[in-house]
N, C-alpha and C positions, 0 to 999 in steps of 0.2 A: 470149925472143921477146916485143913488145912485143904487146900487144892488137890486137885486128882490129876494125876501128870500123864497127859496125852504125847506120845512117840510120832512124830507127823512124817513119814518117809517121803520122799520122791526122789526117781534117777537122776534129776540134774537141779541145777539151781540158775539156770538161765533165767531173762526174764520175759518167760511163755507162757502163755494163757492156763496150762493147768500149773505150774508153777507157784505161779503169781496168784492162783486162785485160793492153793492150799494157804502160801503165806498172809493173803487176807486173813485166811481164815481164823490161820491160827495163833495171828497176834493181837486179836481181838478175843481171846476164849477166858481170859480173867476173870469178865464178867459175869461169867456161866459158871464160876467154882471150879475152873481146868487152868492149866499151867502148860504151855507147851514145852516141849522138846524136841529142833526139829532134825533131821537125819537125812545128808544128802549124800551121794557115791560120787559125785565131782565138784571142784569150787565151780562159781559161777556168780553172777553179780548180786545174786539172793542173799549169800551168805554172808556178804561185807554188809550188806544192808541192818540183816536180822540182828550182826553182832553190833551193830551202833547202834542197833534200838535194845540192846540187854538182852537179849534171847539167848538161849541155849542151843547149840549149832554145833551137830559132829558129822565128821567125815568116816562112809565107813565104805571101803574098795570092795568091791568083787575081787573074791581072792580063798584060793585053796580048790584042791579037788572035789566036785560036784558039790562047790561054794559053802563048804564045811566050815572052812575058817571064816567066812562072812557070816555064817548063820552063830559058829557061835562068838564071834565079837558081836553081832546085834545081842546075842541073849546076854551077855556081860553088861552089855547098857542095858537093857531094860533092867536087869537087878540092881546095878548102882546107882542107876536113876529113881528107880520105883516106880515104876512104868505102870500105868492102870489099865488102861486103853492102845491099841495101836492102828494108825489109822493112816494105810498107805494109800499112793496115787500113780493113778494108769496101769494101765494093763501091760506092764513091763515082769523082766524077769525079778530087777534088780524086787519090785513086791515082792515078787512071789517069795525070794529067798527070806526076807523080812517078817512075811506072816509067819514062815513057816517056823523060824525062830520062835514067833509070837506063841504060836499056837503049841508046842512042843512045850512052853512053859505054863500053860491053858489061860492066856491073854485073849480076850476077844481083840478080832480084829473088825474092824471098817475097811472096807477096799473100795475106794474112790474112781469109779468109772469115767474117763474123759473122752475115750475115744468112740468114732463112729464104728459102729456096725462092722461097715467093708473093712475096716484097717486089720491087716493079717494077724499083728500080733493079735487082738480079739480072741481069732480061732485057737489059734496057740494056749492061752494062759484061759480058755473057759475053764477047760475041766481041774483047775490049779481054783480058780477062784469059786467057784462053786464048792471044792472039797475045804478052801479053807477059810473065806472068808463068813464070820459071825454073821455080818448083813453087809449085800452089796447096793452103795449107792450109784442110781443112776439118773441120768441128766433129758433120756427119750424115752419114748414108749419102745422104738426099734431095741434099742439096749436092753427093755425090760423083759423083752420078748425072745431077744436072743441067751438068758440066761436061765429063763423059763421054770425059774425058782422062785415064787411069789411069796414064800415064806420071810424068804431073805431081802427078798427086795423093798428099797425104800427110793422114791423120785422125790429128789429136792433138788430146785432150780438153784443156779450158781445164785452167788450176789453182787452188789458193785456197791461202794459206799457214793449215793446219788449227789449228795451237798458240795461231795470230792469234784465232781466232775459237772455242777452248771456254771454256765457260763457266767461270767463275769460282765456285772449290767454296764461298765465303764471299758474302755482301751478299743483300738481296732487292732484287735489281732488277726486279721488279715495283713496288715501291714508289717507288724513284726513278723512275717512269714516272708516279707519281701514280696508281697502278691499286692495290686491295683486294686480297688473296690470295685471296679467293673468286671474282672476276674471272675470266676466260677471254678471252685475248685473243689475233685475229687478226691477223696483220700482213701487209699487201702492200708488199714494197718494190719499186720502180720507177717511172718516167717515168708522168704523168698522163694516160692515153688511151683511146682506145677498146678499141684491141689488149690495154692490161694487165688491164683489167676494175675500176678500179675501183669505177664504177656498179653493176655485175652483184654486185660481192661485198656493195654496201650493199645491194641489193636481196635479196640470196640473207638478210643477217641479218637483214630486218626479216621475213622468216618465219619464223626461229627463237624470235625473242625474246620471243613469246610463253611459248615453255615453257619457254626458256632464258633468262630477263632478266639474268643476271650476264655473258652474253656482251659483248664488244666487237669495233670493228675500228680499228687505228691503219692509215692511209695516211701510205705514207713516200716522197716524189719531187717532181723540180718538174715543172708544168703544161707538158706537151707539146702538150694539145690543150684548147684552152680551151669548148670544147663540152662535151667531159668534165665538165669540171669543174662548169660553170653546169649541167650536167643532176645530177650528184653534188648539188650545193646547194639545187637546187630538192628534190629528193626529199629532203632531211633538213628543209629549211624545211618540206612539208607532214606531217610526221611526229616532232612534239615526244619521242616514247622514241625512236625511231632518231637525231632527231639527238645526242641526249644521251649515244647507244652507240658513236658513230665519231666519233674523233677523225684532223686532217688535220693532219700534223705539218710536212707542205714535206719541204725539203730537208736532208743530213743527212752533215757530215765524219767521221761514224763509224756506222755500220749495228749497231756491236756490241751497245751496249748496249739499242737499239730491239728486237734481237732476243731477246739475254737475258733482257726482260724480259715476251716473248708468249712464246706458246703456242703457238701455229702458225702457221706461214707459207702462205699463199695465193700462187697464180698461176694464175690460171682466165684463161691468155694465151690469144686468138685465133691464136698465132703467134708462134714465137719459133724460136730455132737450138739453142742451149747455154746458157740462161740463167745468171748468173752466183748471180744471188740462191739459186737453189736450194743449190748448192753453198756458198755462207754459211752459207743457214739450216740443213742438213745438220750440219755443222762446228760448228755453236752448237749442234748436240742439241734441233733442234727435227724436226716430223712434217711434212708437206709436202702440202698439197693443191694439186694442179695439173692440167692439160690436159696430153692426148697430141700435144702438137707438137713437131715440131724433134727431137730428141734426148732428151726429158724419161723417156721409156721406159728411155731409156739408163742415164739418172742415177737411177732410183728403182725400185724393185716396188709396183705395189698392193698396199697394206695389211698390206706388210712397212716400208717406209719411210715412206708415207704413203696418198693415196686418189688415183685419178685421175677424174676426170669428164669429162663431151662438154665443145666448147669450146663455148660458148653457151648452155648448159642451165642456168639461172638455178636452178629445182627441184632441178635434182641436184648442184649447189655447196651448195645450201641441206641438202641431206640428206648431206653428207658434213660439213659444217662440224658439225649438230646430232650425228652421230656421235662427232665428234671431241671435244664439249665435254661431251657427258652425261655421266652416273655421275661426273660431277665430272671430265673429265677422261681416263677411265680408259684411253680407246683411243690417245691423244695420246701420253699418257706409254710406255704399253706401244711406240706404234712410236718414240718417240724414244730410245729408251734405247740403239738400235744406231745411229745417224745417224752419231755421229760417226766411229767405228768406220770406217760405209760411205763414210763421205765422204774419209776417209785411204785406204782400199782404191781409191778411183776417181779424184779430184781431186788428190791430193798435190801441192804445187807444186815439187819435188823430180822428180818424173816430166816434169812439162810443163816444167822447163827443160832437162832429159837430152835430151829429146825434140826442140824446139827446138833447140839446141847443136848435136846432132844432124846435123839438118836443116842448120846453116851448114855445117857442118863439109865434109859432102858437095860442097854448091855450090862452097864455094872450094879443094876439096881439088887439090895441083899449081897454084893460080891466086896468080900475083902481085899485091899490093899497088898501085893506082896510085898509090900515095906519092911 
């Protein structure tokens, strides 16, 4: 029986956490008797990727009045394709015009939930995914709750491929980071903004660093919000040892070794759903200070896995970080020594594709091919 050719949509092709989650996902789906196809509305670093590994990759614009012409260039791909399944992400318009294609030719759809709760678009595009999506996948109970369709709803946790991401028993990658071994180093991976915190975590270190001066922080992302950034800058211009203690590395075609070579991973997010970085830094046998939003409870235990703080409380990021790095160390190490462990226990990407597969399997099950 030949493959069932899954339509994989998202609005962009950067490489961002929901992004980057669908492309896991959906160049591993071979094995499941699916064939991707994936469909993005901008280039972006995804795209040069997906076409050096063989993949199927079109470009399709927002374009025409009340996005006629998008919906029906999608509906020409799904029929030259043979489109089985379609299976969009985030709660953007650029879906919605996508399902509606889907659904208008009677394609089930999957709609791939990333976002939290608060985030405006959400409100926006419920009554859009509710009317069109076959089953929405969600990543929190809040999510499952704000779309209050238990018919339709399925929660499966993202995945990370684990073996990708431990560390390597040889090298000090510390030092290929240009960092001392007596160094302590924080790392934030993610998009530059208010929401991720990176301000707040250079603020929360320039409290420590009085007692702790061997501490750092590496910022690892590109500039989402360029207020961020200019207020990040300004606080390290008036404070020659902080700025000397945070280094802003941009953007980054591999996380691994940025991670390998800290100490702990930070996420003192305002707001997030199922962050992906966690489950990185988890799988690299790193500790994890972060905020109770979105699912992050899901993913960790206080001060079994790492520490959790309020979101906004600059003071008590600042006294979880100082915990994390004192005695040399000792608390960091003590929680990272089970991460990875915990991270194959809950993220496997072996489960999220059984799970997914799954999920097709159902939609098309008795449903013909419009080949």
């Amino acid at each position: 029986m030949p493959p069932r050719k899954v339509l994989l949509a998202s609005h962009h092709a950067s490489r961002m956490g929901s992004a980057v989650s669908l492309m896991e996902l959906g160049t591993r789906l071979s094995g499941y008797g699916y064939a991707p196809v994936f469909l993005f509305s901008k280039q972006g670093e995804l795209v040069d990727q997906l076409k050096a590994g063989g993949f199927r990759v079109v470009e399709i614009k927002r374009q025409g009045l009340f996005r006629l012409g998008m919906i029906r260039s999608v509906q020409n791909l799904i029929r030259s394709e043979g489109i089985d399944l379609v299976h969009v992400n985030s709660a953007v318009p650029f879906s919605k015009y996508v399902a509606i294609a889907a659904r208008l030719l009677g394609i089930p759809v999957v709609w791939h939930i990333r976002e939290a709760v608060e985030d405006k678009r959400m409100a926006r595009q419920r009554p859009w995914i509710k009317l069109l999506a076959s089953r929405i996948v969600v990543l929190t109970s809040p999510q499952a709750a704000f779309f209050d369709t238990p018919d339709k709803i399925r929660r499966i946790f993202n995945g990370v491929d684990i073996g990708r991401f431990a560390r390597p028993p040889e090298g000090n990658m510390k030092a290929a980071l240009g960092y001392a071994g007596d160094e302590f180093v924080f790392v934030l991976v993610g998009s530059i903004e208010n929401r991720k915190g990176q301000l707040r975590s250079a603020q929360a270190l320039a409290r420590i660093l009085p007692d702790l001066p061997r501490c750092r922080l590496l910022i690892v992302g590109r500039v989402a919000e360029q207020a961020e950034m200019d207020a990040l800058y300004a606080l390290l211009d008036s404070d020659p040892v902080l700025k000397a203690a945070v280094r802003v590395h941009g953007t980054s075609d591999d996380v691994r070794p940025l991670l390998w070579g800290s100490d702990c991973l930070l996420l003192p997010s305002l707001g997030e759903a199922f962050p992906r970085t966690i489950m990185e830094g988890m799988a690299a046998g790193l500790p994890v200070i972060a905020t109770p939003v979105g699912a992050v409870e899901d993913m960790m235990v206080n001060d079994v896995h790492g520490l959790i703080v309020p979101p906004g409380d600059v003071p008590a990021l600042a006294d979880a970080m100082r915990s994390m790095a004192a005695d040399g160390g000792r608390a960091a190490r003590r929680m990272a020594a089970g991460n990875p462990a915990a991270a194959a226990a809950s993220f496997d990407m072996k489960s999220h594709l059984a799970a997914m597969a799954g999920l097709y399997d159902e939609l098309l099950a008795g449903r013909h091919s419009p080949r």
